[in-house]
C-alpha positions in Angstrom: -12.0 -0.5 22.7 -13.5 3.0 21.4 -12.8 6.5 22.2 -15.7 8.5 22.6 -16.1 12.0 20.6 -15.9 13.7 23.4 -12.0 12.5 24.9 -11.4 12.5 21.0 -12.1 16.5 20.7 -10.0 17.3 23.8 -7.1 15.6 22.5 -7.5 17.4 19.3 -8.4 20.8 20.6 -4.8 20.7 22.3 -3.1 19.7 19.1 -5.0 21.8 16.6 -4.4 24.4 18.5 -0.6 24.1 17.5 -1.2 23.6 14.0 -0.7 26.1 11.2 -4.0 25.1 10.1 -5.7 27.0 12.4 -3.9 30.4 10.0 -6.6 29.8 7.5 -9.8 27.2 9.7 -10.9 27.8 13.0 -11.0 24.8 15.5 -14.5 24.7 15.6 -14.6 24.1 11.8 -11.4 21.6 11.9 -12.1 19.4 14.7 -15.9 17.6 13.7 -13.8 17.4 10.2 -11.3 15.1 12.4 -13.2 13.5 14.2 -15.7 12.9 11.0 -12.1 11.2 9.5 -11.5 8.9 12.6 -14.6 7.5 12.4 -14.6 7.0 8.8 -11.3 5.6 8.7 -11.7 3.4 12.0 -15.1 3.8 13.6 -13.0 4.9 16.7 -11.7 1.8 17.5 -8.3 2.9 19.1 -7.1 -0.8 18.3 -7.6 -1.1 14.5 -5.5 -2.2 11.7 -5.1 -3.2 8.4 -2.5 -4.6 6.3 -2.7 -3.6 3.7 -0.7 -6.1 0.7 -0.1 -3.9 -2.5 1.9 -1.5 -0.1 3.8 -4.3 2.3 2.4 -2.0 5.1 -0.2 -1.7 8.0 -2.9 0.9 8.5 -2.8 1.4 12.6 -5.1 2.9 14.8 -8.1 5.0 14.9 -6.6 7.2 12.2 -5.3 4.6 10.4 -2.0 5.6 9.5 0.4 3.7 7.6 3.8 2.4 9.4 5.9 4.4 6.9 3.9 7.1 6.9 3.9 7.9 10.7 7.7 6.9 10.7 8.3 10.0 7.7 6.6 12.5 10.0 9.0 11.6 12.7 7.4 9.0 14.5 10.6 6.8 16.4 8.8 4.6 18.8 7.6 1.3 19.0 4.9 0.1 16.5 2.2 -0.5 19.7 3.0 3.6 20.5 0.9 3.9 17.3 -2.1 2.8 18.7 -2.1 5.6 21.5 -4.4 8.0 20.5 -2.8 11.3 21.6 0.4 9.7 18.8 -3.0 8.7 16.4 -3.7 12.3 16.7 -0.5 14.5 17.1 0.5 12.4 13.6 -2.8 12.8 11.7 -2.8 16.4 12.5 0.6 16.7 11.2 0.0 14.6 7.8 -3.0 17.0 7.0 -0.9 20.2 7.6 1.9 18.7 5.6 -0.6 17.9 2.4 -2.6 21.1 2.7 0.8 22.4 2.7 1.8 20.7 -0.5 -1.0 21.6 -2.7 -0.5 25.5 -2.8 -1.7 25.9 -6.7 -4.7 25.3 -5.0 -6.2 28.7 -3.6 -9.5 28.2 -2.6 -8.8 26.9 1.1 -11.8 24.6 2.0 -11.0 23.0 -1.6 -7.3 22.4 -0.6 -8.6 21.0 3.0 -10.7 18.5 1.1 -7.6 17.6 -1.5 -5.4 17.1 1.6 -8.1 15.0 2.9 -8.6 13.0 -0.1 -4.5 12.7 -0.3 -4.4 11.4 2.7 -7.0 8.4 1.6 -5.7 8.0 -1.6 -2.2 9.3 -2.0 -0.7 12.2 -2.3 1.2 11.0 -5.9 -2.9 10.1 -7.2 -3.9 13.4 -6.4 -1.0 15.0 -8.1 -1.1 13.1 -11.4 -5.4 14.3 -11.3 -3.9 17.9 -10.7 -1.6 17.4 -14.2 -4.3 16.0 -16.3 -6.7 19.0 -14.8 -4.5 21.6 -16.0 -3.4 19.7 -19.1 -7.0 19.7 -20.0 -7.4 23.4 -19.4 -4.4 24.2 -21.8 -3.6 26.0 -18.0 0.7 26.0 -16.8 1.6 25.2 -13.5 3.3 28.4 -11.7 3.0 26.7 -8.0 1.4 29.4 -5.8 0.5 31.2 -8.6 -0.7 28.8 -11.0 -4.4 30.2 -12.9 -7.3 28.8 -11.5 -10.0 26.5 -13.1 -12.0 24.0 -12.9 -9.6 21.7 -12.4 -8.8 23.1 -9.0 -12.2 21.6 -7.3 -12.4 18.2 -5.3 -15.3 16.9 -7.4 -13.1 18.0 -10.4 -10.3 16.2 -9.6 -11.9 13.1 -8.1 -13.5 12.9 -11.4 -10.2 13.4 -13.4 -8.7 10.3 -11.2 -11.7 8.1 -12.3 -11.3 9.3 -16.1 -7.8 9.0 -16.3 -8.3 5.8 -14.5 -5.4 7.1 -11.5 -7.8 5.1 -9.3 -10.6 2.6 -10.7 -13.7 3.9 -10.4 -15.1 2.2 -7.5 -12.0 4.1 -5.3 -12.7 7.1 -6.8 -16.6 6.6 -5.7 -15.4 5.2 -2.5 -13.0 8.6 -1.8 -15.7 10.5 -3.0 -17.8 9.3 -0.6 -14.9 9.9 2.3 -14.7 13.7 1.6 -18.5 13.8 1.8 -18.5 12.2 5.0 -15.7 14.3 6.4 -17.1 17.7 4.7 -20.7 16.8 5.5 
């Protein structure tokens, strides 16, 4: 079973519209970028999953979040509860605002959208260790909010820093490059 783009944009009007993203992105800009990720991540079919055997977890629902992941937001219900799309939604919504929150260094807004983005497809840990070896290459010191901005602080940069540094292999690092385009495009 699908949800359509259209009952998918209602439910995520309501909960954007409670999210400190919409301080720095309107919700005309943020939801085709959510809807853009559940269709990437599950075609919008409300009843997907993946286990996924490196992790000991499950990817559930048409946003495809992880079992631990949804239960460290605050999720307490049942494991089927994660399948309903207003949860799929309310927790997605929550996990983006939590990563853009975590990546203040980065100034440039869209370009800390797109790292929260790509933490949520790849890790947030991955895009942190591509954030060291950017400003390590830079000669550049981390100051949180006010660390110096570079090159390092792009997407593109840092997706190409994980495939150097070999954080992810390089046909992940193609494959989340290819995520953010489809989200961003």
């Amino acid at each position: 079973m699908k949800i359509s783009k259209n009952t998918l944009s209602n439910i995520l009007h309501y909960h954007l519209s409670e999210s400190p993203l919409l301080q720095h992105f309107t919700l005309d800009y943020l939801t085709p970028l959510f809807i853009n990720q559940a269709i990437k991540e599950s075609n919008l079919f409300i009843y997907s999953s993946r286990y996924e055997p490196k992790i000991n977890d499950a990817s559930l629902g048409i946003y495809q979040l992880l079992t631990k992941t949804i239960t460290g937001l605050g999720f307490n219900g049942n494991v089927a509860d994660i399948f309903n799309t207003e949860i799929q939604v309310k927790y997605a919504v929550k996990y983006i605002n939590e990563l853009f929150n975590s990546f203040p260094e980065i100034h440039n807004k869209i370009e800390r959208l797109k790292i929260a983005f790509a933490s949520y497809n790849c890790g947030k840990g991955n895009m942190n260790k591509a954030i060291r070896y950017g400003l390590e290459e830079e000669n550049i010191h981390y100051d949180c909010e006010n660390t110096q901005q570079g090159k390092w602080s792009t997407y593109n940069k840092l997706n190409d820093i994980m495939s150097r540094y070999r954080i992810l292999n390089s046909k992940n690092a193609t494959i989340n490059k290819r995520y953010i385009n489809y989200i961003f495009n």
